[in-house]
N, C-alpha and C positions, 0 to 999 in steps of 0.2 A: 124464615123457618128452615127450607132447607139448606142455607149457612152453617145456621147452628149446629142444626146434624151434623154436617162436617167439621164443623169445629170440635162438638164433642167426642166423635171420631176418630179425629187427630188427636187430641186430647189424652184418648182412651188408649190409641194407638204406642203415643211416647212415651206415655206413665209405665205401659204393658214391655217395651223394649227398656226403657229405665231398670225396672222390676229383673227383668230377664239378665240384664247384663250385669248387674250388683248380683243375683243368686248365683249365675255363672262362674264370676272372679270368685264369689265366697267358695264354691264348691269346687274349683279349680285351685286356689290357696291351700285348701283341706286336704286335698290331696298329696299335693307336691309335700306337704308338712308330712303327712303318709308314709309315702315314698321315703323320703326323709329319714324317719326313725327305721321303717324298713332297711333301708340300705345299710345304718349305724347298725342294730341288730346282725344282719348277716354278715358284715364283716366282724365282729365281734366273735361270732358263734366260726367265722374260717378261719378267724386267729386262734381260737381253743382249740379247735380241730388239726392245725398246721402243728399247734405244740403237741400237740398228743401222741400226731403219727411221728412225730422226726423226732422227739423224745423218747427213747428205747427207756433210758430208766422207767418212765412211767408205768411200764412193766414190771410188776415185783416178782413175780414167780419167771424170772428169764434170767442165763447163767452169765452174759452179758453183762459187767459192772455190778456182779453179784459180787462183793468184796469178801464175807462169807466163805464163800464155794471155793476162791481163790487161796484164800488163808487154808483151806482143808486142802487143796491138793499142794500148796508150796510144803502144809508138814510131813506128808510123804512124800514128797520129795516128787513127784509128777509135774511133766511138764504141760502144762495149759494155755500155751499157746495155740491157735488155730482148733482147739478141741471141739469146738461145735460141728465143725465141720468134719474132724476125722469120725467124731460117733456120728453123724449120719453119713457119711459114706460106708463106715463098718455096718450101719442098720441098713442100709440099699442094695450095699456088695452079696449081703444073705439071701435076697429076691433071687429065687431061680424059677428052673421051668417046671416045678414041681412045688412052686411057693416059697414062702418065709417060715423058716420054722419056729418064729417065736409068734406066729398066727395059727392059733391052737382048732379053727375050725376048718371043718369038712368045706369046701366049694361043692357047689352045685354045673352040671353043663359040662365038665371038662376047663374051669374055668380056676385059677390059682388064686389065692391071695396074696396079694403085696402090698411089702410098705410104702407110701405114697410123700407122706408128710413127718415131716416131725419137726419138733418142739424141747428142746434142753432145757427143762424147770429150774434145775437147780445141779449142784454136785452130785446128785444120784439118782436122779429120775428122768426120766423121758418121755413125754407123750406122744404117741403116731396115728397114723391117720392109714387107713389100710382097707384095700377095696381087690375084689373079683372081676370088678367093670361092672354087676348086677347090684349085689350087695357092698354095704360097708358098716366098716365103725372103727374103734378106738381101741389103741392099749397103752397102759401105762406100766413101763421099763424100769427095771431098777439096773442101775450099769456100773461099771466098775472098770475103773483105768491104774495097769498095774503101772511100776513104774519102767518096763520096758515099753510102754503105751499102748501096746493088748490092750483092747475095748472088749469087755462081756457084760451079755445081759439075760436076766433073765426077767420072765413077764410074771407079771405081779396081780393085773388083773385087766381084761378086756370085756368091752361088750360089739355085739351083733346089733347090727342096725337090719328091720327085714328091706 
């Protein structure tokens, strides 16, 4: 009798590790197959991501391979080379120590506004990014390159961020 009990025991015992090892590999398989699709997915989603940021075209409102904005300054005769960079330097060079004058509001503190950022949309407009170090917010520019390459602008509309 007490045999059997051991027998049934063991029995009981390798049926219980059979069981355990077959659930394991299945739940183990399940996984890695997981993983798997996981890893396919996120490479997938940093291949869309890699084209998006190294893709400037993707951008449509940017003066960049805007052929467009190119066609308008070659009929006046303006030259558009390097211009994104001379309108933000002419939008920068205007920061003084008494502010930007195309930043229409009052600071608070003894503290200036200046322009921070900017964005060349297109042939005649400009977005900037413009901050006191407390406060910020946005304007958007309308600008004009004659054809001595004199940059003027004037603001068209901004807002206050409190």
């Amino acid at each position: 009798m007490r045999r059997n009990i051991f027998l049934y025991l063991f029995l009981f015992v390798s049926l219980w590790v059979v069981f355990q090892y077959v659930n394991s590999t299945k739940i183990y398989e399940n996984q890695e197959a997981q993983i798997a699709r996981l890893e396919e997915k996120l490479q997938k989603a940093d291949s869309v991501s890699a084209n998006i940021q190294g893709d400037q075209s993707a951008r449509y409102f940017k003066l960049a391979n805007n052929d467009n904005a190119y066609s308008y300054f070659e009929s006046f005769g303006v030259d558009y080379t390097d211009l994104e960079a001379r309108i933000e330097s002419a939008l920068i060079s205007q920061n003084g120590t008494s502010g930007n004058p195309l930043v229409t509001y009052d600071s608070a503190a003894g503290n200036v506004f200046q322009i921070n950022k900017i964005e060349v949309l297109n042939h005649k407009w400009v977005i900037a990014d413009f901050s006191d170090g407390k406060r910020w917010g946005e304007l958007i520019l309308l600008y004009d390159v004659a054809k001595d390459g004199s940059i003027s602008f004037e603001t068209l509309q901004s807002v206050l961020y409190p």
